[in-house]
C-alpha positions as CSV (number, residue, x, y, z in Angstrom):
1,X,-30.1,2.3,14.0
2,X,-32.8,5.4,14.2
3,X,-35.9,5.6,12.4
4,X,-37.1,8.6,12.7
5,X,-40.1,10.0,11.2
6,X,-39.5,7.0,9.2
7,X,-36.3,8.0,8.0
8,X,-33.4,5.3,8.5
9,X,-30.1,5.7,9.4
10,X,-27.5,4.8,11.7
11,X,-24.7,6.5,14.5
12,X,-21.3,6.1,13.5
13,X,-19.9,8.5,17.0
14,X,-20.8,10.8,18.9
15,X,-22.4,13.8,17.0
16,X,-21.4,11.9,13.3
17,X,-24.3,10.1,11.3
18,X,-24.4,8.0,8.5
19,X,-27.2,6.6,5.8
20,X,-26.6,4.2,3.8
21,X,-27.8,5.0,-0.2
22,X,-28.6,2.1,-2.8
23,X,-24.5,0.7,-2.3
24,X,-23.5,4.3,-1.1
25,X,-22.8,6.0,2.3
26,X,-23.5,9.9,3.2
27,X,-22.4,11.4,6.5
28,X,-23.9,14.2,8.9
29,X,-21.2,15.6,11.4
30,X,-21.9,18.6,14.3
31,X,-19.7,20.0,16.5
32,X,-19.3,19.9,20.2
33,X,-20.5,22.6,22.2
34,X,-17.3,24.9,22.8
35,X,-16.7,25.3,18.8
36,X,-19.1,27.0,16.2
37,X,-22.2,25.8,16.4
38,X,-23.6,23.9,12.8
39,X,-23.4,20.4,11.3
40,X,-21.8,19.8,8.0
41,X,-22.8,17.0,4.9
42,X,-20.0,14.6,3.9
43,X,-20.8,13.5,0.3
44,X,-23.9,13.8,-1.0
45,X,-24.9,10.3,-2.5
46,X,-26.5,9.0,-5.7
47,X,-28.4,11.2,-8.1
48,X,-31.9,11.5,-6.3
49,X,-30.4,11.5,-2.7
50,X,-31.0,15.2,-1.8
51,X,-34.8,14.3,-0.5
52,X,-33.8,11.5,1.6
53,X,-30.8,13.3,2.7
54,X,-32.6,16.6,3.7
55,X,-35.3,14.1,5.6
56,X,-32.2,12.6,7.7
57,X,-30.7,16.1,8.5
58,X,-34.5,17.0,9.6
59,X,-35.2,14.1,12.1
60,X,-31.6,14.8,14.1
61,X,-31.9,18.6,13.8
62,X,-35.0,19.6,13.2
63,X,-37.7,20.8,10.4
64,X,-35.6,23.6,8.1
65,X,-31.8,23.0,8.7
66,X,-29.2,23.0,6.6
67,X,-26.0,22.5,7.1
68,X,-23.1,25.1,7.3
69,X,-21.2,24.1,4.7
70,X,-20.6,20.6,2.5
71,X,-17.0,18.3,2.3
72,X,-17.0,15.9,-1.1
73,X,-14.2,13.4,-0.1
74,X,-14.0,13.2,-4.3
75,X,-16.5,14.5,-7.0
76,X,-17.1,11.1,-8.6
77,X,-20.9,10.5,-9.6
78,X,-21.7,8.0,-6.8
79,X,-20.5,11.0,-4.3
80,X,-21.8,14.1,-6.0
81,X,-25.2,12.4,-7.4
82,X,-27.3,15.0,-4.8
83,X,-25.0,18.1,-5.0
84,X,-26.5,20.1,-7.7
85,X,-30.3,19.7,-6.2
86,X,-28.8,20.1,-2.7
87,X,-27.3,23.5,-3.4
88,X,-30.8,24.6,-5.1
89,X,-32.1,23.5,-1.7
90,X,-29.0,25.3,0.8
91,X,-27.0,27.2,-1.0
92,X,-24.1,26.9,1.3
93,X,-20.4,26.3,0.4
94,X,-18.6,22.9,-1.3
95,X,-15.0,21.9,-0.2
96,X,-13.1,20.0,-2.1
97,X,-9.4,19.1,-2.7
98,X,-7.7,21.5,-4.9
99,X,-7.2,18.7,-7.6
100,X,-11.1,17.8,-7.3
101,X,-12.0,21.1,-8.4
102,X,-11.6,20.2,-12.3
103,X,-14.2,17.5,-11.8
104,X,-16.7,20.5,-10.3
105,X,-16.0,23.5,-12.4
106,X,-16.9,21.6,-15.8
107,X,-13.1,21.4,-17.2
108,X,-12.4,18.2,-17.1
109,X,-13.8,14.3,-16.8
110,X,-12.5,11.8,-14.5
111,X,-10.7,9.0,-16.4
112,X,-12.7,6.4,-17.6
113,X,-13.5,3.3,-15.4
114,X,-11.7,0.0,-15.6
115,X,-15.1,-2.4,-16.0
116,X,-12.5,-5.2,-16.6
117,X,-11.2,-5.5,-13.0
118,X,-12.9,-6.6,-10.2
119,X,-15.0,-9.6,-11.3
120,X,-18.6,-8.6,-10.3
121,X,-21.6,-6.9,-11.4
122,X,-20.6,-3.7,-10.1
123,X,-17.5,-3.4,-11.7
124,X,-19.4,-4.2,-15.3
125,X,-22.0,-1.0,-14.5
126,X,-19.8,1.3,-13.5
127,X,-19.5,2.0,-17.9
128,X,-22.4,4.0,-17.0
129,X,-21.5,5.9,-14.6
130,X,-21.7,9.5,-15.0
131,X,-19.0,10.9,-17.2
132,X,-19.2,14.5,-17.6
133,X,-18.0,16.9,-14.5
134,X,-20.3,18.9,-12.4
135,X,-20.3,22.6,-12.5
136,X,-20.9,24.1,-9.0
137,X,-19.6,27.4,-10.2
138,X,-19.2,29.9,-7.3
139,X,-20.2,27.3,-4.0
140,X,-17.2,26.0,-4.6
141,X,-14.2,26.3,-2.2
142,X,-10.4,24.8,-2.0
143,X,-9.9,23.1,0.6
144,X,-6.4,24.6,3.1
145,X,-4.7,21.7,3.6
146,X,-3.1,23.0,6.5
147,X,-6.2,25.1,8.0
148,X,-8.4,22.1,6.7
149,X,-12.3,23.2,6.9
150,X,-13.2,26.1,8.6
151,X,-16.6,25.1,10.0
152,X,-15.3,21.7,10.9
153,X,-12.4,22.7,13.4
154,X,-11.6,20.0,15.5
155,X,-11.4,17.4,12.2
156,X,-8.1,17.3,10.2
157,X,-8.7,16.5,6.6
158,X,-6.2,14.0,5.0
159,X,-5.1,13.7,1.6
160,X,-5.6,10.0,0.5
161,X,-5.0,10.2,-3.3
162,X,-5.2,7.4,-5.7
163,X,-8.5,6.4,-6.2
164,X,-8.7,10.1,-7.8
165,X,-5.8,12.7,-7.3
166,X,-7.6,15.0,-4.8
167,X,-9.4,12.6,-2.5
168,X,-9.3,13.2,1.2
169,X,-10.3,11.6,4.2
170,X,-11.6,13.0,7.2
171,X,-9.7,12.4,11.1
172,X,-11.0,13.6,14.5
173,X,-8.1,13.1,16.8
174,X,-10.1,13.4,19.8
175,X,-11.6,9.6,19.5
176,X,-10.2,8.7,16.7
177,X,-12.9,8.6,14.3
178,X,-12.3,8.6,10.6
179,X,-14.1,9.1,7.7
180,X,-12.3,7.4,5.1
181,X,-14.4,7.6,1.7
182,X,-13.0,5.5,-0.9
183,X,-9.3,5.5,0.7
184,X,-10.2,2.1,1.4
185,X,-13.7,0.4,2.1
186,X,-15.4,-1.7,4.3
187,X,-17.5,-4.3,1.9
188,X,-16.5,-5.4,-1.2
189,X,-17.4,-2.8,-3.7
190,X,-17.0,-4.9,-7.3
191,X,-19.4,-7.5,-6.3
192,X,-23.3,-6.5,-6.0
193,X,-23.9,-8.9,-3.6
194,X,-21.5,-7.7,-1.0
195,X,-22.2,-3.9,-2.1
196,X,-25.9,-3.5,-2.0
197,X,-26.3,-5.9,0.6
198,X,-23.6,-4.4,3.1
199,X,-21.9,-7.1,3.8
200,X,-18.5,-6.0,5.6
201,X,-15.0,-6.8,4.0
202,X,-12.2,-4.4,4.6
203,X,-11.0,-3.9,0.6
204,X,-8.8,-1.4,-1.1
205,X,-10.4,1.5,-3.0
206,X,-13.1,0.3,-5.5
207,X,-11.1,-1.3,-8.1
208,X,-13.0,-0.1,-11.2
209,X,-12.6,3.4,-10.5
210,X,-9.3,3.4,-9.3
211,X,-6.3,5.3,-11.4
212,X,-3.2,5.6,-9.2
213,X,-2.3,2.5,-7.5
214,X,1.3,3.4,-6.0
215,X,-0.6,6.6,-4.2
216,X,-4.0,4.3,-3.4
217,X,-1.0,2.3,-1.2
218,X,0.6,4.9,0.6
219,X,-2.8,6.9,1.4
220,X,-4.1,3.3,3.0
221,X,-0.7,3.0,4.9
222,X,-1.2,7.2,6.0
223,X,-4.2,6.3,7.6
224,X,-3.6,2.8,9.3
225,X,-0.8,5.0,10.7
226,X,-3.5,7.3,12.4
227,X,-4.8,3.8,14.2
228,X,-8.4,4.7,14.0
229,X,-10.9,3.1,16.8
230,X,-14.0,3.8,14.0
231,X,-14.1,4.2,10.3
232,X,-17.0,5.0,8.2
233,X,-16.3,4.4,4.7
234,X,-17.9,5.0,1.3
235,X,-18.8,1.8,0.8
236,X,-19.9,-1.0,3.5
237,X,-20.7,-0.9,7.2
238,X,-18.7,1.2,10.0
239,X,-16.0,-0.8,11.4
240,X,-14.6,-0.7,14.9
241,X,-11.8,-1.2,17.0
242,X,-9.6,-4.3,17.4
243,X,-11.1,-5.0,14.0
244,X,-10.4,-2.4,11.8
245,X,-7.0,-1.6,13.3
246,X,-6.4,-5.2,12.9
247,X,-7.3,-5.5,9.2
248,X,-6.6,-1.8,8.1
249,X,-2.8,-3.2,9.4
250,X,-3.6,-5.9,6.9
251,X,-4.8,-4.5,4.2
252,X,-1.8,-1.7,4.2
253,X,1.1,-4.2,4.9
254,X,0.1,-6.4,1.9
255,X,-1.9,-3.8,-0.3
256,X,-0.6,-5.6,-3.7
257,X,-1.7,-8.7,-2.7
258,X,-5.4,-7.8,-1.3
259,X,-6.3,-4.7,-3.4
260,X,-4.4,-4.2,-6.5
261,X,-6.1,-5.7,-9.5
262,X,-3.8,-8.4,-11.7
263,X,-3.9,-6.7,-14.9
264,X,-6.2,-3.7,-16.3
265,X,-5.9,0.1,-17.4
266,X,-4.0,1.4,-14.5
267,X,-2.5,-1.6,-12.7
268,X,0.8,-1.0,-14.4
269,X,0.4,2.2,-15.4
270,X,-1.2,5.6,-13.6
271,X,-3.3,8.2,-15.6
272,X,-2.3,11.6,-14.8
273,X,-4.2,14.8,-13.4
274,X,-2.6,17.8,-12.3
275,X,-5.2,21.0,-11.0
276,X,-6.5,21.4,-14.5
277,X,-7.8,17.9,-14.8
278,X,-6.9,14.4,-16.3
279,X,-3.8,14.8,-18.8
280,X,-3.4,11.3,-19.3
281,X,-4.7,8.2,-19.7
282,X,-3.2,5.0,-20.3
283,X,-4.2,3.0,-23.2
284,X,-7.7,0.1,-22.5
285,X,-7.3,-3.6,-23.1
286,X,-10.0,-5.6,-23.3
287,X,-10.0,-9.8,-22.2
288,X,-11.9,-12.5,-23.2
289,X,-13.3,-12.8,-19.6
290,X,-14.7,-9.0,-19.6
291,X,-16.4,-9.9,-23.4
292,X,-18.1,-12.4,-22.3
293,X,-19.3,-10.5,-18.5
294,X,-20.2,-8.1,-21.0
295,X,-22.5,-10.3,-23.0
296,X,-24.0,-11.9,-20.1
297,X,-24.8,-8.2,-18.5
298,X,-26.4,-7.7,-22.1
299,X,-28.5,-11.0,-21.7
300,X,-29.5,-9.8,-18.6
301,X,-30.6,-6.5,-19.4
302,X,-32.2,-7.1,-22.5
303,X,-34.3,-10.0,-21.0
304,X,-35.4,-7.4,-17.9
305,X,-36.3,-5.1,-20.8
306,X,-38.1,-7.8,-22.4
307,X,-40.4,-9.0,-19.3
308,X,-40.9,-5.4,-18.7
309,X,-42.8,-4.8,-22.1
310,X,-44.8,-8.2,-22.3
311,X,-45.7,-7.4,-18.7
């Protein structure tokens, strides 16, 4: 763990850094000397990360870089929260998955979380997580699958779709390091206990947000395949070696059992997306277990809102 000019984060490899966000996890990555020089940002956070993430970048590399280019794994809210004051900050280019670029070019919205899956705290909130798409206009680039990123050479980027069509995850073959996003993740994501206190679990994608669970599957299967030695996630702490080979095996050899969700939106049925956005949806039923979570988050709430204006 460094601390740098009181700014805290953590070494995942060798020339790839990670900080930890609220429940969240950004990542810093350079190359080795021999290919273009530069560092690029992986994700970019909550909303009101860019300060804390331009701070990190600033105690590895110095007062006034900026990175030559940024990789969203996906463009959902908990990912993206930083973009827009980033590129005020950088203006350098955004890759993204061909099928993420309706969710940053303003034509179309995600589908809607599934707050009844999950059980915890975190799968209740995630109703208010940002709905409406970014709109990055011109920074925006499509990522070559084949090519992958330019200013990233020796990583091969991954398509891992299912927790949204275009997510992709990021391999470097040399030591086997990969950055996985939400492909799978390495806490549990629906509980608040677990998620803001980074406590490790190896878990499928984060349930609530999840809208393809036949592609979620084969993408976690893909990258147990690659038989990485070190993963950094989305969510949770970095996992290593016999470990995470060990229960990334798991988690893809019995991926109904561990990850998918018994019952909700998409368990039985996927939404849709093609490169112009979300074009369907399946149909929400409610239970009697998510009415009352419901009314007990309201208690909650409405209590804190309560002590707050006698105090």
């Amino acid at each position: 763990m460094n601390f740098n000019k009181g700014v805290k984060y953590f070494q995942v490899a060798q020339g790839v850094w990670g900080m930890r966000i609220l429940f969240v996890n950004v990542y810093i990555v350079a190359n080795r000397r021999g290919f273009p020089k530069g560092w690029v940002l992986v994700d970019t956070g909550v909303q009101g990360s860019a300060k804390r993430i331009i701070a990190m970048a600033e105690s590895i590399f110095g007062a006034g870089t900026k990175p030559s280019a940024i990789v969203l794994t996906h463009a959902h809210s908990d990912h993206t929260g930083g973009l827009e004051e980033l590129l005020e900050h950088w203006h350098v280019p955004v890759y993204a998955h061909e099928l993420e670029t309706p969710y940053l070019t303003g034509k179309s919205s995600y589908p809607p979380a599934d707050p009844t899956v999950g059980e915890g705290v975190m799968s209740l909130m995630s109703v208010f997580f940002r709905k409406k798409p970014l709109d990055i206009g011109d920074a925006l680039r499509v990522i070559n699958m084949e090519d992958g990123v330019p200013e990233l050479p020796e990583w091969k980027v991954i398509h891992t779709p299912g927790h949204t069509p275009g997510h992709v995850s990021l391999f470097l073959p040399l030591n086997t390091t990969l950055i996985a996003g939400d492909a799978f993740v390495t806490t549990k994501p629906e509980s608040a206990i677990y998620a803001l206190g980074n406590i490790k679990k190896m878990s499928g994608p984060p349930k609530y947000m999840t809208t393809d669970w036949a592609a979620a599957e084969e993408s976690v299967k893909k990258l147990s395949d690659l038989q990485p030695r070190i993963a950094a996630t989305g969510h949770g702490p970095v996992m290593r070696g016999r470990e995470l080979q060990e229960e990334l095996k798991r988690l893809a050899n019995d991926f109904k059992k561990l990850a998918v969700p018994n019952g909700g939106r998409y368990a039985e049925h996927a939404a849709y997306a093609s490169d112009k956005g979300t074009q369907y949806v399946p149909p929400f039923k409610s239970t009697t277990k998510f009415k009352v979570g419901v009314g007990l988050l309201g208690a909650v709430v409405g209590f804190a809102i309560t002590r707050v204006l006698i105090d």
